[in-house]
C-alpha positions in Angstrom: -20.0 -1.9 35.4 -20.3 -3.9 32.4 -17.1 -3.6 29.9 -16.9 -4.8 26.7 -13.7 -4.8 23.9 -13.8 -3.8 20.3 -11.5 -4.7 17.6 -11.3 -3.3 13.7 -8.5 -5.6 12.6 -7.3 -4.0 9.5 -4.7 -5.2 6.7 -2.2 -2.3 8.2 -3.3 -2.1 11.5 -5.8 -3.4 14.4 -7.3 -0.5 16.8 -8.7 -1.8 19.8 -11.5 -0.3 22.6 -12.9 -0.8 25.7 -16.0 0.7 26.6 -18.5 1.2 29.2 -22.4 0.0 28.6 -23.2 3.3 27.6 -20.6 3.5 25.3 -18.3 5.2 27.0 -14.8 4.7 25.6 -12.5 3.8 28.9 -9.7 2.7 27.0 -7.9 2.2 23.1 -4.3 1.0 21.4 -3.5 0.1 18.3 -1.2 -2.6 16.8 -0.3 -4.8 14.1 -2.3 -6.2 10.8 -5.0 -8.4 11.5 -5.0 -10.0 7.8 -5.0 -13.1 9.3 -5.4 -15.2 5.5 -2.0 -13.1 4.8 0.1 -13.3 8.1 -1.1 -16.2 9.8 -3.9 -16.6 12.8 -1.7 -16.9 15.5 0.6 -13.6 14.7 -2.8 -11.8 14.9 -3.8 -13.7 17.6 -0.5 -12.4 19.6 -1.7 -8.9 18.4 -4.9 -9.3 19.6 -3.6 -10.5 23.2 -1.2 -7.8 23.7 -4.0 -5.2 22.9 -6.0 -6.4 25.5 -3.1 -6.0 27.8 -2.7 -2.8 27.0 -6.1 -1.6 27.3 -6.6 -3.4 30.6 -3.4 -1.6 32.1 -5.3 1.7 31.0 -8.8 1.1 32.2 -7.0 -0.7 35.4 -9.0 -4.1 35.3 -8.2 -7.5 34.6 -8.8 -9.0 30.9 -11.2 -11.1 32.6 -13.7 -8.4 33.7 -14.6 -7.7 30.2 -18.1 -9.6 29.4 -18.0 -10.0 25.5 -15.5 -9.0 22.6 -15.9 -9.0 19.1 -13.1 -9.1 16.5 -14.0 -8.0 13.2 -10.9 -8.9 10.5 -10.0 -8.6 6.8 -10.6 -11.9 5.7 -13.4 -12.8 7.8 -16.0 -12.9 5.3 -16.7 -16.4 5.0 -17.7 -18.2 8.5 -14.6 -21.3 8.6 -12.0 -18.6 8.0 -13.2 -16.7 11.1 -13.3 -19.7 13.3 -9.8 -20.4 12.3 -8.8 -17.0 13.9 -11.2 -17.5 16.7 -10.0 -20.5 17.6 -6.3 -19.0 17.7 -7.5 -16.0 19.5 -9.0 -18.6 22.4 -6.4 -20.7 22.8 -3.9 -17.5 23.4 -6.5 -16.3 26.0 -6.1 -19.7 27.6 -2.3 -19.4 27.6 -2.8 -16.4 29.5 -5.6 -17.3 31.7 -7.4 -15.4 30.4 -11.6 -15.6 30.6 -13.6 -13.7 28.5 -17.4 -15.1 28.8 -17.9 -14.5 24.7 -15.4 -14.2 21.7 -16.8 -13.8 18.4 -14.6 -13.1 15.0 -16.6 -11.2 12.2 -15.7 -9.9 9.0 -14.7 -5.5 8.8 -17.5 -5.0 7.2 -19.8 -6.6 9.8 -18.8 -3.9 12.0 -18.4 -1.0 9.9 -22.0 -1.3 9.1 -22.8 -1.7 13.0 -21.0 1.1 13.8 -21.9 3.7 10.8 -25.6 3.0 11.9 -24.8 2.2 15.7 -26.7 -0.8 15.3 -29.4 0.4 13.2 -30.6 -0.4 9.8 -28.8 1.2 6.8 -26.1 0.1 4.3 -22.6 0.7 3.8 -20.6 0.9 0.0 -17.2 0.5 0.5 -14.7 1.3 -1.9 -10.7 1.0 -1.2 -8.8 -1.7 -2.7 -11.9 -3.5 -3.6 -15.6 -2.8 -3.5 -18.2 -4.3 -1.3 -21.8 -3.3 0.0 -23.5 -4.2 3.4 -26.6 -3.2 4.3 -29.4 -4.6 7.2 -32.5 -4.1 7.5 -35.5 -3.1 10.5 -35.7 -7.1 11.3 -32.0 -7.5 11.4 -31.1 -9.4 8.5 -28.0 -8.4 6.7 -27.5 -8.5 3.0 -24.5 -8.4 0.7 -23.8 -6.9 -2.6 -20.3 -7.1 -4.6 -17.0 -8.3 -2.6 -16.1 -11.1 -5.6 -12.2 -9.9 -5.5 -9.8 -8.4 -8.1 -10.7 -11.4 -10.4 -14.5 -11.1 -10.8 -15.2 -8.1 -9.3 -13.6 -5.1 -7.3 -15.9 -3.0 -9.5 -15.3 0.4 -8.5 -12.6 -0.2 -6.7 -9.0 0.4 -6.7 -8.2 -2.8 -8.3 -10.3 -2.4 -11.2 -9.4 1.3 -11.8 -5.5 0.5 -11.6 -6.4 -2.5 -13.9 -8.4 -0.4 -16.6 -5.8 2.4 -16.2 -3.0 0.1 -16.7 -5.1 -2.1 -19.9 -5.2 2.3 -21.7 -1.3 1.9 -21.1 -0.7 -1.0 -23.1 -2.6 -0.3 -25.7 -1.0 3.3 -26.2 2.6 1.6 -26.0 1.1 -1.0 -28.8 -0.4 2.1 -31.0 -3.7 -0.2 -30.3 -5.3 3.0 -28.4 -5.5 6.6 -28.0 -2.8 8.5 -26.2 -3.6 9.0 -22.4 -2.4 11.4 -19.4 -1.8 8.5 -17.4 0.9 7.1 -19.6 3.3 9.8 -18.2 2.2 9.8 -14.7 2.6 5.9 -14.5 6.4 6.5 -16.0 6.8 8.9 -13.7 5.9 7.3 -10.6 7.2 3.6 -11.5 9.7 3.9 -14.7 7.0 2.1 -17.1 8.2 3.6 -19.9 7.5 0.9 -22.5 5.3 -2.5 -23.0 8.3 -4.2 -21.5 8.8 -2.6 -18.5 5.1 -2.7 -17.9 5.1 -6.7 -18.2 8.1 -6.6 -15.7 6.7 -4.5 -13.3 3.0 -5.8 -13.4 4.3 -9.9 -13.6 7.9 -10.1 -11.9 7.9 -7.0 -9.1 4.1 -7.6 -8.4 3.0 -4.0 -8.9 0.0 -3.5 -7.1 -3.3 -2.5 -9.3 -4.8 -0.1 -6.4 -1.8 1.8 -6.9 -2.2 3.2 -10.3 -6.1 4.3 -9.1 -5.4 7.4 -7.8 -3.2 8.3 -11.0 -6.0 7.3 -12.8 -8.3 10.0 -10.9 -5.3 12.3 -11.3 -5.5 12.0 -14.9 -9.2 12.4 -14.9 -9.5 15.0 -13.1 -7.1 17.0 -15.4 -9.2 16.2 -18.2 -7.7 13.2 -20.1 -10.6 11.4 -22.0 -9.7 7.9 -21.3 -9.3 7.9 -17.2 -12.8 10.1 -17.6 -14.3 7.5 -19.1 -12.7 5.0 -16.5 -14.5 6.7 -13.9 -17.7 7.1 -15.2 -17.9 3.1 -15.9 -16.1 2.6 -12.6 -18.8 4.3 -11.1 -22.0 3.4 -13.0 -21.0 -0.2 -11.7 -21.1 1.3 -7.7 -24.5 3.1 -8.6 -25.6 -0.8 -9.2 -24.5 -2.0 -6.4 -26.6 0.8 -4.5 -29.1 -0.5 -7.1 -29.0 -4.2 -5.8 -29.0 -2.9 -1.9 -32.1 -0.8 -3.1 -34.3 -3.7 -4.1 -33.1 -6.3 -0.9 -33.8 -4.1 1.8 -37.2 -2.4 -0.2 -36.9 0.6 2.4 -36.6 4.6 1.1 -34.8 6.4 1.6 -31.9 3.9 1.8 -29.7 5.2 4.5 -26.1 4.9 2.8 -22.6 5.5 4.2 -19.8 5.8 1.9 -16.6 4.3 3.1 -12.6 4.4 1.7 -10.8 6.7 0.4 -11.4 6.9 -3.3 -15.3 7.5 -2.8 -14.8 10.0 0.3 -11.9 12.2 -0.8 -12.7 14.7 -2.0 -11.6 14.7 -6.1 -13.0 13.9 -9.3 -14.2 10.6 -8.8 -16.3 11.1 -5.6 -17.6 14.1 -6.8 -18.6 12.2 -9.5 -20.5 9.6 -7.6 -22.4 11.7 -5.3 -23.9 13.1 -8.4 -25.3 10.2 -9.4 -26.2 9.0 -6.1 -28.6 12.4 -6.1 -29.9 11.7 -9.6 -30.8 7.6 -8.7 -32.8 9.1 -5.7 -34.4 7.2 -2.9 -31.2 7.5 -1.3 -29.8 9.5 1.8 -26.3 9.9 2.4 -24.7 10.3 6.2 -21.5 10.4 7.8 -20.9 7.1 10.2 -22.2 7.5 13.7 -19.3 5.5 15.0 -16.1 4.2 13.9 -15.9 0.1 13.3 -14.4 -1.0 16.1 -17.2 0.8 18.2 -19.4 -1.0 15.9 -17.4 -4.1 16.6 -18.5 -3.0 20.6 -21.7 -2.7 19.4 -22.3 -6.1 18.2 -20.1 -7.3 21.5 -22.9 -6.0 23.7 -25.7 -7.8 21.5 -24.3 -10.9 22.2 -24.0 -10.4 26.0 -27.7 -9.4 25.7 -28.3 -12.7 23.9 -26.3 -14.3 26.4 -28.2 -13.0 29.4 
């Protein structure tokens, strides 16, 4: 029997899975962050080793046995950063003796769309921290939409929420703009009570933007005017994203799974986007087939197929 290993490295945590040809899970654990840019290759690497110990002592094999695994990462994205934590993931193996016959590193989102579609074409919009869109199409090539970071991009995202919610603030506290819900909930929450103590908390305590997002759908959902109008713009700029995804893989419907918490829980703002989702048309909405690091399992028995 042919076993193969499955990892969703997140920036919390990294699940890991073993599972039979057929898909049959035979073993999981979970561990440490796999932000590898953030943390450092080897600590993830270390992470990465002692999952595969622990899933070996479940499905009772050696880490040897298993014929591919595939590692898919926050900060993957770009191919040199995933051979950095490839090449850290090998060398632990080697330390151990350890002989796996393929290791590939890949980015989440590689194997969130694999396993949303279980290998099949479609597209994924993800929307948590930041925004990004994946899709692939019926000859296999993948395609990219978004993912430019909280500088130039995060539309959609909680980033660019927090930092629109946050930019309504100020401009209350200045008398520059209209009052706003979220000027209370963000004093509540954090003791931002005044332009000062915004500056501080933003610039010297590092106050992360995705945190003021869900007061901003708080707000908007209880009817202030401003986060309402956050929202809407916030997601206009996902609807063209689903836009872009549209005209590269030319297929309709487009098969689309939403992904992260702001866009599939339920509340004002997803509610918001499905709507317009229905009115663009052309697209049909699904829940994921499989979790990503079944997708990352996916992809690890396509290369053994390549392989062979």
């Amino acid at each position: 029997m042919k076993i193969f290993a499955g990892f969703d490295g997140g920036a919390t945590k990294t699940k890991c899975v073993f599972a039979a040809e057929d898909l049959k899970i035979l073993a999981e654990s979970e561990g440490g962050p796999s932000n590898f840019l953030i943390i450092g290759a080897e600590t993830v690497a270390r992470t990465i080793l002692n999952l595969i110990r622990e899933c070996s002592e479940q499905a009772g094999i050696s880490p040897s046995e298993i014929e591919a695994a595939v590692v898919g990462s926050t900060g993957a994205g770009r191919k040199s950063d995933a051979l950095k934590l490839e090449e850290a993931i090998s060398k632990a193996f080697k330390s151990e003796k350890i002989d796996i016959n393929k290791l590939d590193v890949v980015s989440d989102a590689t194997i969130a769309l694999e396993g949303a579609f279980g290998g099949k074409p479609g597209s994924i919009l993800i929307a948590g921290t930041g925004s990004i869109m994946y899709g692939k199409d019926s000859r296999g090539n993948f395609y990219r939409v978004g993912g430019f970071g909280k500088f130039i991009g995060d539309e959609g995202g909680g980033n660019s929420l927090g930092r629109k919610g946050l930019t309504a603030v100020a401009k209350e506290f200045d008398g520059r703009g209209e009052k706003t819900l979220l000027t209370d909930l963000v004093n509540k929450k954090f003791g931002i009570k005044d332009g000062t103590s915004l500056i501080r908390k933003v610039y010297s305590e590092n106050l992360s933007l995705s945190e003021i997002s869900p007061l901003v759908t708080t707000a908007a959902a209880e009817g202030d005017e401003i986060c309402r109008r956050i929202i809407d713009e916030e997601s206009d700029e996902l609807i063209l994203h689903i836009k872009a995804m549209q005209k590269k893989i030319d297929v309709s419907p487009l098969q689309l799974v939403l992904i992260g918490s702001p866009i599939t829980k339920p509340g004002f703002y997803s509610e918001l986007l499905r709507k317009k989702i229905e009115k663009l048309g052309k697209v049909k909405l699904q829940h994921p087939e499989y979790p990503p690091e079944m997708g990352a399992v996916i992809l690890a028995k396509k290369t053994d197929k390549d392989l062979g």
